[in-house]
N, CA and C atoms as an extended XYZ file, in Angstrom:
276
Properties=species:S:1:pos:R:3:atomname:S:1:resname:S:1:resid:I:1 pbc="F F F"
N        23.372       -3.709      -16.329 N   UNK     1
C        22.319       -4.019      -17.280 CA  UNK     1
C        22.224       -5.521      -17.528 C   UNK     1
N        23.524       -6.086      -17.479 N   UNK     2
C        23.632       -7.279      -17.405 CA  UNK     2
C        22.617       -8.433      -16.648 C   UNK     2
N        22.354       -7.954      -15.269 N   UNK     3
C        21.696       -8.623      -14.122 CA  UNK     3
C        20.198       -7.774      -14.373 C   UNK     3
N        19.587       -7.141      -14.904 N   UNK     4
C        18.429       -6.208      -14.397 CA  UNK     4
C        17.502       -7.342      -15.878 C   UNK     4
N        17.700       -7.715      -16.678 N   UNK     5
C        16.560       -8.698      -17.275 CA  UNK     5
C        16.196       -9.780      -16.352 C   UNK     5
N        16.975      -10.483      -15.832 N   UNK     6
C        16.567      -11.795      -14.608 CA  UNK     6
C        15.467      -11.628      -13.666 C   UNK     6
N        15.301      -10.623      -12.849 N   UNK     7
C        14.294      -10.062      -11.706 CA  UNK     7
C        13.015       -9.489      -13.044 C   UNK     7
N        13.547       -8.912      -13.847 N   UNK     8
C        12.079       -8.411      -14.804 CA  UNK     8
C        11.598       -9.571      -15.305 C   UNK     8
N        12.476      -10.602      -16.107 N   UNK     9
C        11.648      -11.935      -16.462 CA  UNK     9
C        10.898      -12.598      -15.162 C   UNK     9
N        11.546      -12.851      -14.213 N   UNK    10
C        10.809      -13.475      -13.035 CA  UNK    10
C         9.833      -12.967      -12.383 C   UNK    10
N         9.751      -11.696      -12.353 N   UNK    11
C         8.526      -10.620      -11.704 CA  UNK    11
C         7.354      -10.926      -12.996 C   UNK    11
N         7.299      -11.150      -14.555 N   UNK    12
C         7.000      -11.354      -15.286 CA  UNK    12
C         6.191      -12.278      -15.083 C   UNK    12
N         6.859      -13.536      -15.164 N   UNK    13
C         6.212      -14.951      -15.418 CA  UNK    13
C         5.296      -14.941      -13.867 C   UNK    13
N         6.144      -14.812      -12.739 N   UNK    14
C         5.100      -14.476      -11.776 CA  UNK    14
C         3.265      -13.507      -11.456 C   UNK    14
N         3.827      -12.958      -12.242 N   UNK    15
C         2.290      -11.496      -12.728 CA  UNK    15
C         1.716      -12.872      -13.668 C   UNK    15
N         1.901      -13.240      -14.196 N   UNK    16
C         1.079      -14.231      -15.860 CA  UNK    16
C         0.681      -15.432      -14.579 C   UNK    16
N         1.197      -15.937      -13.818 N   UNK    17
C         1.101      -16.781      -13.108 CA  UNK    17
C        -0.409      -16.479      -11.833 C   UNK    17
N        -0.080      -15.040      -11.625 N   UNK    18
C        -1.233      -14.959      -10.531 CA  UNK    18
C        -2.314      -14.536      -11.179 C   UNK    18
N        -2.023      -14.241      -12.515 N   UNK    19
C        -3.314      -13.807      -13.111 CA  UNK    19
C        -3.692      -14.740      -13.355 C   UNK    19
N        -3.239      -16.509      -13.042 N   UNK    20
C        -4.590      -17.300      -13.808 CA  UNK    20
C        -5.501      -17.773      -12.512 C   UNK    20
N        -6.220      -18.388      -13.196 N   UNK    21
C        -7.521      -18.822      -12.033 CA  UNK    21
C        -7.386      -19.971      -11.203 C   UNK    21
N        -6.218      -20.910      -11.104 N   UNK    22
C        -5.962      -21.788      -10.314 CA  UNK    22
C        -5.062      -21.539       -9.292 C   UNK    22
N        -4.662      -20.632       -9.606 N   UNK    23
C        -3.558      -19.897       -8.352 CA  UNK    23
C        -3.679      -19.939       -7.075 C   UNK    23
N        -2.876      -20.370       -5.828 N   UNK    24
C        -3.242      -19.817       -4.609 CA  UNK    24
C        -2.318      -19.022       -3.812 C   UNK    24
N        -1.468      -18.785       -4.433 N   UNK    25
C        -0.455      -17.578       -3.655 CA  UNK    25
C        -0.958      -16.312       -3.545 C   UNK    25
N        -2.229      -15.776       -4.202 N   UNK    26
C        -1.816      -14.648       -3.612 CA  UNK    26
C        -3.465      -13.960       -4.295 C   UNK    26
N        -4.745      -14.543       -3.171 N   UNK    27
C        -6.222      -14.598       -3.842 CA  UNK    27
C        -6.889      -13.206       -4.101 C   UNK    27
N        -5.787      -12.443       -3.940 N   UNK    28
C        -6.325      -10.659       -4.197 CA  UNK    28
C        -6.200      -10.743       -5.657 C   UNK    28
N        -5.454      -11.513       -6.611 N   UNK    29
C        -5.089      -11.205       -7.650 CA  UNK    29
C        -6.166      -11.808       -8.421 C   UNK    29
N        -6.794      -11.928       -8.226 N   UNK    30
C        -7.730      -13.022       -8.863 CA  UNK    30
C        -9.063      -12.073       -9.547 C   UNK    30
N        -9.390      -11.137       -9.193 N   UNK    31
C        -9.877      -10.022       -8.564 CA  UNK    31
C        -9.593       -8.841      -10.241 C   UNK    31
N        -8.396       -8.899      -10.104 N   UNK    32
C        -7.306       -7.751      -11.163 CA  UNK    32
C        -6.245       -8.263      -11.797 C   UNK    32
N        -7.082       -9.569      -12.638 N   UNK    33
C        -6.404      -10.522      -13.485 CA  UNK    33
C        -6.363      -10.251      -14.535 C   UNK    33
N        -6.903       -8.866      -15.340 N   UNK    34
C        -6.840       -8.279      -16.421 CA  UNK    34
C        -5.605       -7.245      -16.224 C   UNK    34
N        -5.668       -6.408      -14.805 N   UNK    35
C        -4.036       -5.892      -14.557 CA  UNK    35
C        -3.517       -6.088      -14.478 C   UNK    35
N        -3.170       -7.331      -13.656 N   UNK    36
C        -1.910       -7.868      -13.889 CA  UNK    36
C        -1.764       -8.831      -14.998 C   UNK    36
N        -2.464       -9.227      -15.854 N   UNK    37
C        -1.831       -9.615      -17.001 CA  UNK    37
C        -1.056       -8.757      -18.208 C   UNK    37
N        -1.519       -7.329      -17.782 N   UNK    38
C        -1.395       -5.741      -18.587 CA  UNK    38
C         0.048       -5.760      -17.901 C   UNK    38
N         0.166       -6.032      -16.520 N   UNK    39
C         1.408       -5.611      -15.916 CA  UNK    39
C         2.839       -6.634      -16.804 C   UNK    39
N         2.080       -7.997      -16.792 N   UNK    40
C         3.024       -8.914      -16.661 CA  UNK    40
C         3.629       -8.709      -18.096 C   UNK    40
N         2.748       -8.562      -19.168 N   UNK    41
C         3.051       -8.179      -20.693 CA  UNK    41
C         4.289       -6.769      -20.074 C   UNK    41
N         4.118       -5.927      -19.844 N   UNK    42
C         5.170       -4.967      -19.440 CA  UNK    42
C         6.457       -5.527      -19.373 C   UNK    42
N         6.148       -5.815      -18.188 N   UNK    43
C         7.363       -6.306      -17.080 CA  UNK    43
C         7.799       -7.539      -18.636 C   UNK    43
N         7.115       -8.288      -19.215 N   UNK    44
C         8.126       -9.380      -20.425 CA  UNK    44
C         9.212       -8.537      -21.042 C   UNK    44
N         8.336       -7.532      -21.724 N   UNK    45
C         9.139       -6.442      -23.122 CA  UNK    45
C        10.266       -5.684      -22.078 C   UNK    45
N         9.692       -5.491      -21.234 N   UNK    46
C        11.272       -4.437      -20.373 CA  UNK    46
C        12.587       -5.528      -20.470 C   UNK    46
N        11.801       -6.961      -19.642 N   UNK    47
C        13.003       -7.629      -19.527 CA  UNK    47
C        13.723       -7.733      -20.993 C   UNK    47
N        12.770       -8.330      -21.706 N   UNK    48
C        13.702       -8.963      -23.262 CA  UNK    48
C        14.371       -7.575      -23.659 C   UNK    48
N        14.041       -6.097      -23.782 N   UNK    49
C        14.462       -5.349      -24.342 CA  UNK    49
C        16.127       -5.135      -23.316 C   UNK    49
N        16.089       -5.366      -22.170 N   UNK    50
C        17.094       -5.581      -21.273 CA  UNK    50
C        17.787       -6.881      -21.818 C   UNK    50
N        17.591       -7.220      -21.832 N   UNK    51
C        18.400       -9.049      -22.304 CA  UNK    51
C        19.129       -8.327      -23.553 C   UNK    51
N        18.647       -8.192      -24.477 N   UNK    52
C        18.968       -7.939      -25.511 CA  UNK    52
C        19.836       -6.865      -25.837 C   UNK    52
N        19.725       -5.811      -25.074 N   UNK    53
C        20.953       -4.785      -24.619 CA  UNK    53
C        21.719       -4.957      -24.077 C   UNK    53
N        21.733       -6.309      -23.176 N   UNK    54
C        23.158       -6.740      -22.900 CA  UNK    54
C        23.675       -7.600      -23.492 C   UNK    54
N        23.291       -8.532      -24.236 N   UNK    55
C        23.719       -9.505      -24.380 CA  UNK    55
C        23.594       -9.779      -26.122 C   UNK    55
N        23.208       -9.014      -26.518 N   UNK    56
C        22.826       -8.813      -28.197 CA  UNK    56
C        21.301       -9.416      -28.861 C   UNK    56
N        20.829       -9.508      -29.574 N   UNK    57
C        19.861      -10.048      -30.444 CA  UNK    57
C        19.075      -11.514      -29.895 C   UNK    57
N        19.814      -12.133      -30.247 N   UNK    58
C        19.628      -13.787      -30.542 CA  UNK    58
C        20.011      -14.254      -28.826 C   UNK    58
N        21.043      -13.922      -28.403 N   UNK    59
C        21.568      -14.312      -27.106 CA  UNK    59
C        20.485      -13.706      -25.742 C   UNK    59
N        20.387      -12.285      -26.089 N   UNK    60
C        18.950      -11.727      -25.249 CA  UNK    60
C        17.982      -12.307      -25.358 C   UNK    60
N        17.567      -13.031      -26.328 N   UNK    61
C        16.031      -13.647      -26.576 CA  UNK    61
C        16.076      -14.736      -26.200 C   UNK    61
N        16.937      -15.132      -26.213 N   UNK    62
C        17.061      -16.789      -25.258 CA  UNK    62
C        17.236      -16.854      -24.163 C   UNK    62
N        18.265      -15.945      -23.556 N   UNK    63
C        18.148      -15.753      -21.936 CA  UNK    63
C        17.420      -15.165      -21.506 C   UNK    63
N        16.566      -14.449      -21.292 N   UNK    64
C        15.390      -13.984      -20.899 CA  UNK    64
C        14.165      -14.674      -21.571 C   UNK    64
N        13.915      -15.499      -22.273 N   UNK    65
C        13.475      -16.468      -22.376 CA  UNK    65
C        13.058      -17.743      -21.090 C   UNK    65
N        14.431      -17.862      -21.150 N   UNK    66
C        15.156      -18.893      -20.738 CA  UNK    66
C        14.808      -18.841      -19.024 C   UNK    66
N        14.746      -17.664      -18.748 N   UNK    67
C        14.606      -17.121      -17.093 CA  UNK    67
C        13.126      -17.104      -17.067 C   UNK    67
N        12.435      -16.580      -17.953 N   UNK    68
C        10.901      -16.641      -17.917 CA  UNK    68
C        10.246      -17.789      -17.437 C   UNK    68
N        10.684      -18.791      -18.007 N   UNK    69
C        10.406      -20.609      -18.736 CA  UNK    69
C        10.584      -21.060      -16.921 C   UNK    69
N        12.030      -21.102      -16.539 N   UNK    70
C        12.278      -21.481      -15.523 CA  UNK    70
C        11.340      -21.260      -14.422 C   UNK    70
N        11.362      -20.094      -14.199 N   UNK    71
C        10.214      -19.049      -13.286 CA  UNK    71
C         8.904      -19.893      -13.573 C   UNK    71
N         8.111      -20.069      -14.329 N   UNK    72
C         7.140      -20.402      -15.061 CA  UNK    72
C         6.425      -21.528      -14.439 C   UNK    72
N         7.644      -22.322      -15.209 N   UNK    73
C         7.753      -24.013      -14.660 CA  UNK    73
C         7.519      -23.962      -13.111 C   UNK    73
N         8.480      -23.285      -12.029 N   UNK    74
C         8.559      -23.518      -11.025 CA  UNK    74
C         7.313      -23.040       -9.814 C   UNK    74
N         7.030      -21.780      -10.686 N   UNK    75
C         5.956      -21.883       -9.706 CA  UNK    75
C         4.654      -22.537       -9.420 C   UNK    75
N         4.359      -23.403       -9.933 N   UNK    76
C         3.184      -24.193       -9.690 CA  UNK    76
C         3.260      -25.082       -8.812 C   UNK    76
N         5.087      -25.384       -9.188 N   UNK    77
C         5.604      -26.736       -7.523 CA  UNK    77
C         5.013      -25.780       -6.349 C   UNK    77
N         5.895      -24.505       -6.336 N   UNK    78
C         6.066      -23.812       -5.133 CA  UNK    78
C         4.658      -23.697       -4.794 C   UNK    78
N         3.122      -23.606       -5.712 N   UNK    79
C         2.025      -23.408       -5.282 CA  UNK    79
C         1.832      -24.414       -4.150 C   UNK    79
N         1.694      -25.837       -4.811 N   UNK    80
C         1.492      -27.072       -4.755 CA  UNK    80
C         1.836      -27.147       -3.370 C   UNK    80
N         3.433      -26.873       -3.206 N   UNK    81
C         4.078      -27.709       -1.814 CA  UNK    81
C         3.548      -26.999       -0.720 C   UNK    81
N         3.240      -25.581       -0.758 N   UNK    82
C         3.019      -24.493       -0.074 CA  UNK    82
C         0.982      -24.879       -0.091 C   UNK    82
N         0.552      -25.500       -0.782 N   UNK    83
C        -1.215      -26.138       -0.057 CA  UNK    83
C        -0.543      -27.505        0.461 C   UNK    83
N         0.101      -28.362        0.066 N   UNK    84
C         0.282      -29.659        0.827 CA  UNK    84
C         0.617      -29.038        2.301 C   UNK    84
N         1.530      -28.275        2.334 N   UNK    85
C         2.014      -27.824        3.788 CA  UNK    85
C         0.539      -27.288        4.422 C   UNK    85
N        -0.245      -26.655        3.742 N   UNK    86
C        -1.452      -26.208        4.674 CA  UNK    86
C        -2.101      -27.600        5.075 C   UNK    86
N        -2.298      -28.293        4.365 N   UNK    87
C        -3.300      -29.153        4.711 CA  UNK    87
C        -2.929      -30.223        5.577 C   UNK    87
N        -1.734      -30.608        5.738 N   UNK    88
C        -1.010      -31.404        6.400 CA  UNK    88
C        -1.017      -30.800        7.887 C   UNK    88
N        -0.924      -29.367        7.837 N   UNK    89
C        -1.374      -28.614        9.376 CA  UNK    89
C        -2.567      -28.630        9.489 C   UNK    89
N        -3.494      -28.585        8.827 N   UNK    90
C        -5.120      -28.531        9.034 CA  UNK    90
C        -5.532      -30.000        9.341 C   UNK    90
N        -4.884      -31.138        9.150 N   UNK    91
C        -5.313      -32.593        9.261 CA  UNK    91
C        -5.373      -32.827       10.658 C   UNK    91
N        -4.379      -32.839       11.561 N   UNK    92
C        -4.385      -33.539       12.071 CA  UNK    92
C        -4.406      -33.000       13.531 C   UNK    92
């Protein structure tokens, strides 16, 4: 129970992530950005309610927090580097 909030926060912030409109990982989602924002709200409460069963109250809400945030932050690099790499093959 320990390990099963980490993959739900990150599957999380990822769903909130493809549901917005600047996204390019993944242009089906763009489409069923009201479901997967329905999904991604899910997938939050499973994780925190997981965090929080392992780890107690205050300590669950910060680490699964904490994993969300990270996730969050990072994928917009990973968007980013992943169009520089296209276009850098399309140039030249």
């Amino acid at each position: 129970m320990n390990w099963l909030y980490l993959p739900l926060a990150t599957a999380s912030a990822l769903a909130f992530y493809l549901a917005t409109a600047h996204q390019q990982l993944w242009l089906a989602a763009r489409g069923r950005a009201s479901q997967v924002r329905a999904l991604a709200w899910a997938l939050a409460l499973v994780a925190l309610v997981a965090a929080i069963h392992a780890l107690g109250t205050w300590a669950g809400v910060f680490s699964a927090l904490t994993a969300f945030m990270l996730v969050a932050v990072a994928l917009p690099w990973i968007d980013v580097a992943r169009r520089l790499r296209r276009e850098r093959r399309h140039v030249g």
